[in-house]
N, C-alpha and C positions, 0 to 999 in steps of 0.2 A: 675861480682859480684855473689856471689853464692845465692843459695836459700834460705841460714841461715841468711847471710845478708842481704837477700830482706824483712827479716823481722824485722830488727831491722832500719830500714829505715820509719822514722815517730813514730816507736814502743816505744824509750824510754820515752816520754812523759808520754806516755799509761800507761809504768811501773811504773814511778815515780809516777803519779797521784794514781795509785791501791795499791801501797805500802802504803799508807795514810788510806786507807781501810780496817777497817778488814775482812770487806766480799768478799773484792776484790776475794781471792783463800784463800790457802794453803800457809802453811809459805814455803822460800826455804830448812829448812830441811826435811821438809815433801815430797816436792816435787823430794828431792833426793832419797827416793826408787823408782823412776819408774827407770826402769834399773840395780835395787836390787832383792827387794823381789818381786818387782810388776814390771809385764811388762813395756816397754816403751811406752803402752796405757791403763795403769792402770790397769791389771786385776789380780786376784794373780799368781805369778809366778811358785807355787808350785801345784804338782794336788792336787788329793784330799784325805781324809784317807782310803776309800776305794782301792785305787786303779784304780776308772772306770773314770777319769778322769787323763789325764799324766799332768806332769808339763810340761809350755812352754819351746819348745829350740831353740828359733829362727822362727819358723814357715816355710811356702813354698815360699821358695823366685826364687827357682831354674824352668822354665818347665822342663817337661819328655822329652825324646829324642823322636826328631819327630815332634818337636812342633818348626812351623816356627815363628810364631809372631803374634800379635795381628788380630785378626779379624779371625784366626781363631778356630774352633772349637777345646773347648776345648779337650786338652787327658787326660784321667782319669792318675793320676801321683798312684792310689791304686789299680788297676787291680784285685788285686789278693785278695783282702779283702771278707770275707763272711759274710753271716748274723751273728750274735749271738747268738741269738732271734728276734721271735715277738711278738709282745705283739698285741691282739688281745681282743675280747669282752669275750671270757671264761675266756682270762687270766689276765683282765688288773688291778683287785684287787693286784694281785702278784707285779704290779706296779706304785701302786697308787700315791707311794710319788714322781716320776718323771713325772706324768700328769698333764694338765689343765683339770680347767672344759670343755675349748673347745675341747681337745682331748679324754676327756669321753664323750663327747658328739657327736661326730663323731663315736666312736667307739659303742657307743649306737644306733646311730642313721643308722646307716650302719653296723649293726653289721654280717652281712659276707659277705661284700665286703671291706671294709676300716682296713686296719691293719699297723701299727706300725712297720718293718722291723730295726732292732736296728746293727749297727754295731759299732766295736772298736773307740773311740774318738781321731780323731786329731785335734789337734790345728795347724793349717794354718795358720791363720791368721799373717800378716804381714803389715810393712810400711816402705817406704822410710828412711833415714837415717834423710833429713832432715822435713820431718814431725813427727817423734820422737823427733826431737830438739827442733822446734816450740811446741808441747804439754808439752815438761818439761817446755817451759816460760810459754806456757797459764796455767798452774798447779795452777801458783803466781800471773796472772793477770787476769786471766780473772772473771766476774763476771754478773750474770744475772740480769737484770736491766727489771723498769716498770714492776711488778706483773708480770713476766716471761716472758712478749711480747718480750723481745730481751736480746740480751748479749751485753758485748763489754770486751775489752780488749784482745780479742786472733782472731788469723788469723792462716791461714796454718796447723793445726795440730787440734787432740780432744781437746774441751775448758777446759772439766772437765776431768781428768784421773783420781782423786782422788775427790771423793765426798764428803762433807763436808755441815755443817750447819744441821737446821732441816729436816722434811721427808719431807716437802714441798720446800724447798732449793734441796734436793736433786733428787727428783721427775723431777725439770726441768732442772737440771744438766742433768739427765739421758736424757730426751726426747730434750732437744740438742744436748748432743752429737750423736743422731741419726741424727737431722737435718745438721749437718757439719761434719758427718763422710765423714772418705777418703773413696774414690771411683774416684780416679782420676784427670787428671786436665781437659781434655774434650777429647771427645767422640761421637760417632754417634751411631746406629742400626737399622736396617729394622726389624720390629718385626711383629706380630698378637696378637691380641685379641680375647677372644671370651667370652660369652655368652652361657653355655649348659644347657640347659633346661634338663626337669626330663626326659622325653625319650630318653636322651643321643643327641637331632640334636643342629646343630649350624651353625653359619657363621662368618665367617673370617673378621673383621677389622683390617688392615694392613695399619701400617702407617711409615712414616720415622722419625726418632729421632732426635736431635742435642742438647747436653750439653754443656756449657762450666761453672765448678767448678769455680767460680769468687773467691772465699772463699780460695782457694789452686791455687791463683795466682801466681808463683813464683817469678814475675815481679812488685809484689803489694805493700800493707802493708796494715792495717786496715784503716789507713786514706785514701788511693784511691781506693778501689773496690769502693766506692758510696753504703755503706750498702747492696750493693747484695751480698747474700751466690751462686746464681748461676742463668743463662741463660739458658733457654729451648722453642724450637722450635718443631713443632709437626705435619707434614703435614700429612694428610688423604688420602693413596693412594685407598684403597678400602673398601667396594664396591661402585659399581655408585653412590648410593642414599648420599653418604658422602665423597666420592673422591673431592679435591679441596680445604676441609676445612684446617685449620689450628689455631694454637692455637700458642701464645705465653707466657710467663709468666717470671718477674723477681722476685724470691725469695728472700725478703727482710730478713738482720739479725736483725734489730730492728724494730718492724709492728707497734711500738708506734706513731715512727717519720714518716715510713712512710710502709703503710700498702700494700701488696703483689700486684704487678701491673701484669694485665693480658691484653690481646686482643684476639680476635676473628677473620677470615677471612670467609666471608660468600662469598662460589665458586657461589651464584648466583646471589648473590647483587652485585660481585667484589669489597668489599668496609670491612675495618678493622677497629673493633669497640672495643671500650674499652669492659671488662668483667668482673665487680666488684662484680659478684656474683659467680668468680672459686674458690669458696673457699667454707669451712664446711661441711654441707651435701646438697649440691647441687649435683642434679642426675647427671651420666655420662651416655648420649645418645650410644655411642656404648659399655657398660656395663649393657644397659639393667634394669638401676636400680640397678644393683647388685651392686654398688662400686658408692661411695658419693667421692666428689671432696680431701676431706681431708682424702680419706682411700689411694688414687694414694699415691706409696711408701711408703706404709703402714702407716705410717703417715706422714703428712707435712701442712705443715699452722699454723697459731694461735691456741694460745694456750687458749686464754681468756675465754672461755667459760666453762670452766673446773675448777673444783677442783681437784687439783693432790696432791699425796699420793706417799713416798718409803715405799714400804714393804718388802725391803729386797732383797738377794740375794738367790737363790734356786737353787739346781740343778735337770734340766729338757732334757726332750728327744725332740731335734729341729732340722729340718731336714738341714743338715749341709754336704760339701764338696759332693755334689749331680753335679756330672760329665756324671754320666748315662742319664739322662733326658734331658740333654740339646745336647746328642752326635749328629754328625747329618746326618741327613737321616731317623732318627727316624721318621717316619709319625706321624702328629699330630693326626691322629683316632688311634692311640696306645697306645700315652700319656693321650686322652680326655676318665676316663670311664664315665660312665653316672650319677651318683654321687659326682666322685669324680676324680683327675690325678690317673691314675695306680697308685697303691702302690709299685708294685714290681719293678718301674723304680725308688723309691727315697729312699734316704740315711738317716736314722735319727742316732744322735749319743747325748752322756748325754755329756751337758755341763753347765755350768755356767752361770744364766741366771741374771739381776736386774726386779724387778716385780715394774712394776708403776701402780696404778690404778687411772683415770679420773671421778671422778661424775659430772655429771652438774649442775652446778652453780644455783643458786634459780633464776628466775626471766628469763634462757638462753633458747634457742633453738637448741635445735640437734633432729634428728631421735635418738642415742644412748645416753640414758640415763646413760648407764658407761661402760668403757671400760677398759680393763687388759692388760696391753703392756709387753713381756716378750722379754729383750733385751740381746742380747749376751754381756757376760760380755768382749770377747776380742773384735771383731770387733765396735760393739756397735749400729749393725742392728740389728731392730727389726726382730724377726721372729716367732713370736706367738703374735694373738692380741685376745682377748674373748670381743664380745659386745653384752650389752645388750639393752632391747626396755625399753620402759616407763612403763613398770607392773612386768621390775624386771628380765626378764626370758632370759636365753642365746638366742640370735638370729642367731648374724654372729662370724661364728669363720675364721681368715685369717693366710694366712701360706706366708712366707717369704721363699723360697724353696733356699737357698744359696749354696756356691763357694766361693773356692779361685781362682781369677783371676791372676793368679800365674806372667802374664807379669807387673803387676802393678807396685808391688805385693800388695792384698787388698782382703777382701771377700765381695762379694753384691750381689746381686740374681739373679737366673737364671729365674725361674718364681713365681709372686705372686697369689694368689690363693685365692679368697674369696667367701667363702660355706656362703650359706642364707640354717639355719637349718628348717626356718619354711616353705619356700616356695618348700625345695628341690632340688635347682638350686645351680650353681655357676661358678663362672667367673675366666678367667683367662687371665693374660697379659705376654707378652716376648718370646710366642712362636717363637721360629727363625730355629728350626733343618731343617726346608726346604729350609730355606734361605742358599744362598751359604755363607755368613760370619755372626757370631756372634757380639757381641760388638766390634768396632775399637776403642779402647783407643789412644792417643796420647799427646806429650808435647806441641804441636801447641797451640800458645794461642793466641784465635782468638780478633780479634779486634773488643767490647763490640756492634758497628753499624751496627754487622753482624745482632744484634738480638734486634735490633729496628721495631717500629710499621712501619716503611715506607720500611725496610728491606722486612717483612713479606710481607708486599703488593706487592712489585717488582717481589720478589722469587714468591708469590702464583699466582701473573698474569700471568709469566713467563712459 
């Protein structure tokens, strides 16, 4: 049975019930420009008036020659591309209307060492055939349900390609389709961490990866993933004082019914404990504080706490098809400056972004009192967030440092990157250039007891 049929497999209930709906989606003539004027993940298909933006044609679906297969490191498929400009602190008035406040704030706050490196825009981005398919039905069905805590009616593909309803409607359309964008069906990586303090020193936490996309099951439907968007596994290889640990977590698609399940492995206790506080701004021990539970993957978790807001589409300078940074053999004291990643290792290019902005709810709890999510309008990764503290004033600005994974084909980040402007410091996750392989993508779909609480125990005693 093919992947298009694994999803109408339990699905036409889904459809019939949401066709009764008018909130359900998008009518199906609506739905019929994705694959017209708008891509087959909703973004406009044509560039822009100026020109600094191309229309999409297809994206990068091909590797460059040279490029064996997954796992390893990427080949830049642009070589030969140069800078255009920088935009820098003398110059960054000349380009105001393509900045955040968080990237004049960097560029103020660093003002000569941190610059803006701008090169030609490509649109790479891409998807499988039948996750294009799947996103034209979620177009018509799908709908977000419980004050945004979940969605339902779409599996396999983006829920929202085409936004609709009011700016609060549309606000959580956008920040799901970040939480269910393709990125694969599952996957591993040996990666690093780290923590750089303002003298530029740090240390390495290195741990082992394991995904499995439950969401983009090809063998699935809505009614059997069991409300998980995805499965993740997280072992602690280094250093000693954290080697042993592990983490689990099932990312639920509706947190109404049933709210995001985590455990813990404690290498001294040898014993696996539930973890109903890996969520919000709960600190992360080898981030130093620098990165609250709900910033991992720039965003993810509930959304409750939040008042959300669309303000629209912008076009903004986001660091995008960034091949250099991740190449490897790159030492990480090349990529780590002491403010900030080298600039002259990343790619920034103008694209299309959706602006959502989060205030916190009267009566809620966060460290950030609001927050600015700036989401690429093709892939529909975040990659610019601006937050702010409780008296109003920017604090952390975080960067989604992205790639086309061209074996996918899909864009998602090489490293994320999140500067605390007031402390001076900043963290960063994904290092891997020393590592002998980058991300292993695969179609293997693992069997969901791999990544059970009794799993983790066997594996981590093991």
């Amino acid at each position: 049975m093919t992947k298009n049929k694994k999803w109408l497999y339990g699905g036409l209930l889904t459809l019939a019930l949401a066709a009764a709906d008018a909130h359900a989606g998008v009518s199906a003539r609506e739905a019929a420009r994705l694959g017209n004027d708008l891509t087959p993940f909703g973004s406009p298909m044509a560039g822009n008036e100026a020109g600094t933006i191309p229309p999409w044609t297809g994206g990068l679906t091909t590797p460059p020659a040279g490029y064996r297969g997954s796992g390893q490191h990427h080949i830049d498929p642009f070589p030969d591309d140069q800078v255009l400009f920088t935009v820098d602190a003398r110059n960054m008035q000349e380009h105001d209307e393509h900045l955040t406040d968080g990237l004049r704030a960097m560029l103020e706050t660093y003002p000569t060492t941190f610059r803006i490196p701008v090169y030609q825009s490509r649109r790479t981005h891409a998807v499988p055939d039948w996750v294009a398919e799947n996103t034209r039905r979620n177009a018509v069905t799908a709908q977000v349900v419980a004050d945004g805590a979940g969605i339902s009616g779409a599996y396999g593909g983006y829920p929202f390609p085409i936004l609709h309803g009011s700016d609060e409607d549309k606000a959580y359309q956008v920040i799901w389709n970040h939480l269910t964008r393709w990125r694969g069906i599952s996957g591993t990586r040996r990666a690093s961490e780290v923590a750089v303090q303002r003298n530029g020193d740090y240390s390495l936490v290195t741990s082992q990866q394991e995904v499995f996309f439950n969401f983009y099951n090809p063998e699935g439907s809505e009614e059997t993933i069991d409300n998980v968007i995805f499965y993740y596994l997280s072992f602690t290889l280094s250093p000693p004082r954290l080697a042993g640990g592990a983490i689990l977590v099932h990312e639920t698609m509706n947190q109404q019914i049933d709210p995001r399940n985590g455990w813990g492995y404690n290498a001294g206790q040898r014993r696996v404990r539930r973890a109903p506080n890996l969520g919000y701004d709960s600190p992360i021990a080898a981030a130093d504080n620098l990165r609250t539970a709900d910033d991992t993957d720039i965003f993810n978790g509930a959304l409750d706490r939040y008042n959300w807001r669309y303000e629209g589409m912008r076009e903004i300078y986001v660091p995008y098809n960034n091949y250099r940074i991740g190449q490897q053999g790159t030492p990480y004291r090349e990529i780590l400056g002491v403010s900030h990643v080298n600039p002259d290792l990343t790619r920034w290019e103008l694209h299309r972004v959706h602006v959502v902005e989060a205030t916190l709810r009267e009566g809620a709890r966060h460290i950030y009192a609001k927050r600015r999510f700036y989401v690429d309008a093709d892939s529909w990764n975040t990659l610019l967030v601006d937050q702010y503290d409780g008296r109003g004033e920017l604090w952390r600005v975080t960067f989604g440092i992205a790639k086309n994974y061209y074996e996918l084909p899909g864009t998602w980040t090489v490293l994320e990157v999140f500067h605390d402007l007031q402390a001076r410091r900043y963290h960063v996750q994904g290092l891997d250039t020393e590592e002998p392989n980058t991300r292993i993508f695969t179609d293997a779909i693992p069997n969901p007891r791999e990544f059970s609480p009794a799993a983790l125990r066997r594996r981590s005693i093991r």
